[in-house]
SEROZA-452206 format. One record per residue: x, y, z of N, C-alpha, C in turn; residue in three letters. Coordinates in pm, whole numbers, padded with zeros to 5 digits, always signed. Atoms other than C-alpha are relative to their C-alpha. Example, Ala and Ser with C-alpha at 12.3 -4.5 7.8 and 13.67 -1.06 7.14 Angstrom:
+00089-00119+00000+01230-00450+00780+00090+00120+00000ala;-00082-00119-00006+01367-00106+00714-00077+00109+00073ser;
This chain:
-00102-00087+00052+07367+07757+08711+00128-00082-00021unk;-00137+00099+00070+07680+07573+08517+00122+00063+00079unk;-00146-00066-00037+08019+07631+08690+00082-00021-00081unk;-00079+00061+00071+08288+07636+08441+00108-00009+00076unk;-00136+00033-00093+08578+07463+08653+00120+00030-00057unk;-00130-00014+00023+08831+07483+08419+00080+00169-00043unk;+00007-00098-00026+08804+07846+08407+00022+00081+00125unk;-00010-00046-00115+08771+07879+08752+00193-00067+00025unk;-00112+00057-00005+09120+07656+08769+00110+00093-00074unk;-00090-00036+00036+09297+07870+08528-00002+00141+00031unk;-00012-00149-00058+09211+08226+08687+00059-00075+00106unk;-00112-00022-00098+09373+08071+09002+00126-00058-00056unk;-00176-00004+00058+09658+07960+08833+00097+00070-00041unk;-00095-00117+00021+09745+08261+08697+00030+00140+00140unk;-00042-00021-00155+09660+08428+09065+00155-00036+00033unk;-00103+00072+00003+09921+08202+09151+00135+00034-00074unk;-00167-00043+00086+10210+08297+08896+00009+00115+00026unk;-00007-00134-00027+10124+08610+08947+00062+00073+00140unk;-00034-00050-00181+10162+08628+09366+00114-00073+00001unk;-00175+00032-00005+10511+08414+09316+00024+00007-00050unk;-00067-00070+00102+10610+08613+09062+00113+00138+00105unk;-00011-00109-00096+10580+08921+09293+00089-00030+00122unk;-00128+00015-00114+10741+08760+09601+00109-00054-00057unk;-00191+00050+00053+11061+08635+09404+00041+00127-00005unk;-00044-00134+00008+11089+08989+09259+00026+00064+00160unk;-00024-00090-00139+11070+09119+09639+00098-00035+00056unk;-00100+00058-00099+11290+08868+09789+00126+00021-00077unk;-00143-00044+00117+11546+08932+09471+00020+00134-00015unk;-00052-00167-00011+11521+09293+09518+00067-00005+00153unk;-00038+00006-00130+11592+09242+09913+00175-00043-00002unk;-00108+00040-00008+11869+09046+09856+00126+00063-00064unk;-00057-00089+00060+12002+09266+09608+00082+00127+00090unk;+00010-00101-00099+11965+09544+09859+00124-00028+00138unk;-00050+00026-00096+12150+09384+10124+00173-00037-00065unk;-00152+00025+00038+12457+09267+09894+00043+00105-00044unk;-00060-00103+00061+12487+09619+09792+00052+00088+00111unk;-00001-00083-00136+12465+09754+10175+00160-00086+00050unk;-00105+00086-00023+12735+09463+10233+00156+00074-00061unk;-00091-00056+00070+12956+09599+09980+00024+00165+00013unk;-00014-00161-00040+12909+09970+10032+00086+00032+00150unk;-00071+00025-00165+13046+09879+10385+00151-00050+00000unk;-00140+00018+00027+13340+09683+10256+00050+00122-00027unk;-00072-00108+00106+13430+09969+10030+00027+00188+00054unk;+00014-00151-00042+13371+10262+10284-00006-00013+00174unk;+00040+00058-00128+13434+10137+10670-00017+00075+00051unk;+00038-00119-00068+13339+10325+10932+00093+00005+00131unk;-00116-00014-00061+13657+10462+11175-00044-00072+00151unk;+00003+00067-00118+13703+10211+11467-00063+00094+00141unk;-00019-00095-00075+13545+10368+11769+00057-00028+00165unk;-00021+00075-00159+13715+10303+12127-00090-00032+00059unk;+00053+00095-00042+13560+10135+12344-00045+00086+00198unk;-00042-00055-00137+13684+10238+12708+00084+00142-00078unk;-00087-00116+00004+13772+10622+12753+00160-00036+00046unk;-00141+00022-00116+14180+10659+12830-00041+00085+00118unk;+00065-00075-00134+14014+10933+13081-00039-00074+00137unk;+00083+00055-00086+13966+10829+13423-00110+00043+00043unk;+00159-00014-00029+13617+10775+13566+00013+00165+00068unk;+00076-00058-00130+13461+11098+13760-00052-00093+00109unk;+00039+00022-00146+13441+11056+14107-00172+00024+00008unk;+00170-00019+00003+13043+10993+14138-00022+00142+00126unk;+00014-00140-00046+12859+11308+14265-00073+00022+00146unk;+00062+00063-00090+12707+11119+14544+00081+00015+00106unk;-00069+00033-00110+12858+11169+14907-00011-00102+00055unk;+00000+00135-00086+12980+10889+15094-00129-00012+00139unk;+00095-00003-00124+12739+10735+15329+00094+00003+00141unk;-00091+00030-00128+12841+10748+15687-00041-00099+00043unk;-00025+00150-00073+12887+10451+15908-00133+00025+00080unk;+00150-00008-00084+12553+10557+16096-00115-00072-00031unk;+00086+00088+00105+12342+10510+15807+00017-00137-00043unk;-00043+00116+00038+12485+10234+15695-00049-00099+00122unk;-00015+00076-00122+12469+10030+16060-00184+00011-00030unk;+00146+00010-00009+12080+10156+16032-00051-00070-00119unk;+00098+00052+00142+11978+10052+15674+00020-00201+00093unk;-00029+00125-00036+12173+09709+15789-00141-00039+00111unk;+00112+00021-00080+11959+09702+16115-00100-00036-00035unk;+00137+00017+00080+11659+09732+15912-00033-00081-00106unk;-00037+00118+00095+11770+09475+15655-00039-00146+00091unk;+00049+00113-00107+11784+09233+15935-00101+00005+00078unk;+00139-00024-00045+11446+09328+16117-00055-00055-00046unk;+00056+00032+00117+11308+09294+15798+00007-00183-00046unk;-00057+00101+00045+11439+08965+15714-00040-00151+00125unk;+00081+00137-00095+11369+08785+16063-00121+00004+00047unk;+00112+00026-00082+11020+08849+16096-00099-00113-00044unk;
C-alpha cells in the first residue's frame, strides 16, 4: 500500500496553522479582555474601604478564667512535659 508523504505532510501543516491560529485568537481575545477589565477599573474605581473599624473591639463573650484553673491547666502542662 503506497503512502503519499507529501500529503500526509501537508494535512499536518495545515493542522498546524490551524491549532496556532486558534491559540493566538484565544490569547488575543484574553488579552483584550483583561485590558478592557484594566480600563473599566481605571474609569469606574471602587470606594476605598477602611480597613480597621473607628469602633472599639467588643469585650469577648468568654469569662475570665480564674487563677484556679489556670494554676491547674499549668500543673498539667508541666506533668505533661516532664515525663
Amino acid at each position: 500500500m503506497p503512502v503519499n508523504v507529501s500529503g500526509l505532510l501537508l494535512e499536518a501543516a495545515y493542522l498546524m496553522a490551524v491549532g496556532m491560529l486558534v491559540v493566538f485568537l484565544f490569547l488575543g481575545a484574553l488579552i483584550g479582555a483583561m485590558t478592557l477589565v484594566a480600563w473599566l477599573n481605571r474609569q469606574f474605581p471602587e470606594a476605598a474601604v477602611p480597613l480597621h473599624n473607628s469602633k472599639q473591639a467588643a469585650a469577648p463573650s468568654t469569662p475570665a478564667l480564674s487563677s484556679g484553673i489556670i494554676a491547674a491547666i499549668t500543673a498539667a502542662v508541666h506533668q505533661h512535659r516532664n515525663k
